[in-house]
C-alpha positions as CSV (number, residue, x, y, z in Angstrom):
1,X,-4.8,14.0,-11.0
2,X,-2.5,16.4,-12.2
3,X,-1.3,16.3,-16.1
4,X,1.5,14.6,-16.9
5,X,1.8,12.6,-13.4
6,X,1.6,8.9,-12.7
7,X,-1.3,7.6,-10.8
8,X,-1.3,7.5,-7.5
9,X,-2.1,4.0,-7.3
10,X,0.1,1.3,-8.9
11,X,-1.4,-2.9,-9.4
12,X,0.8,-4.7,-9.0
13,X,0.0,-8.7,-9.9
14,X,-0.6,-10.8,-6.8
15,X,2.5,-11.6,-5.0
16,X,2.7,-15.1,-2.7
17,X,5.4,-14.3,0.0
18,X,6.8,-13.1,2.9
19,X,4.7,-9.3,3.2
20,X,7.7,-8.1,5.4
21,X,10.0,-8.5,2.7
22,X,7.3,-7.3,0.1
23,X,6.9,-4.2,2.2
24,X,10.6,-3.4,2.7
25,X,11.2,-3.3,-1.0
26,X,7.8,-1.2,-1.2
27,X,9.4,1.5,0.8
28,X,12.9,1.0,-0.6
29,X,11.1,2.1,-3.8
30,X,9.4,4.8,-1.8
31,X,5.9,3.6,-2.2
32,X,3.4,4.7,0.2
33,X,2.7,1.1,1.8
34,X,0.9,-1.8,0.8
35,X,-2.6,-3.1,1.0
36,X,-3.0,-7.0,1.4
37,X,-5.2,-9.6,1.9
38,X,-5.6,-12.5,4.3
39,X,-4.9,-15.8,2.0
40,X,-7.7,-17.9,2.9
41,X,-10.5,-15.1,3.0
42,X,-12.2,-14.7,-0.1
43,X,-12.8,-11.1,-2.0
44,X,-15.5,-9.5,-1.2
45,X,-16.7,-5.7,-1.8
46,X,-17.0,-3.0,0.9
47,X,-15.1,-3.0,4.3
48,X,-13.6,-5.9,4.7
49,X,-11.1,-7.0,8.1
50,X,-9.9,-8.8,5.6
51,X,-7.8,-6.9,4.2
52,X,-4.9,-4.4,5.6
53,X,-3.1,-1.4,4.9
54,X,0.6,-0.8,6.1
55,X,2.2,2.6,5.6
56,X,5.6,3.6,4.9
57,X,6.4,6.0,7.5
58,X,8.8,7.8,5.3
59,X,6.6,8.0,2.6
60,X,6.0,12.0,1.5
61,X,2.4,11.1,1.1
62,X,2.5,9.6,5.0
63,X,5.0,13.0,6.1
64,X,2.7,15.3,4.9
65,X,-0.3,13.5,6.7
66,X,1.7,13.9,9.7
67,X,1.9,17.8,9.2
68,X,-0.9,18.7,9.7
69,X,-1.7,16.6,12.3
């Protein structure tokens, strides 16, 4: 991480909703997507189908993925 930066990854306390709108206001903010969980799995460590990531595709972090592609 690079000195005087913000992490790259932000906790946010658990939200119960509608993940569309949750994800909308994620990129609105410009976040890099969001990583959530099925309600009635439990946590568990490693790999998990669980659990699922959705990107912003106008994210910088996601564009520059794309580059060099």
């Amino acid at each position: 991480m690079r000195k005087g930066t913000d992490a790259g990854v932000q906790f946010n306390e658990h939200i119960d909703g509608d993940g569309a709108t949750v994800f909308a206001h994620a990129c609105k903010l410009g976040f890099e997507g969001i990583v959530s969980k099925h309600r009635g799995h439990p946590y568990r460590s490693g790999p998990s189908k669980s659990w699922i990531k959705v990107k912003n595709p106008t994210a910088p972090a996601v564009l520059r993925f794309e580059e060099r592609t």
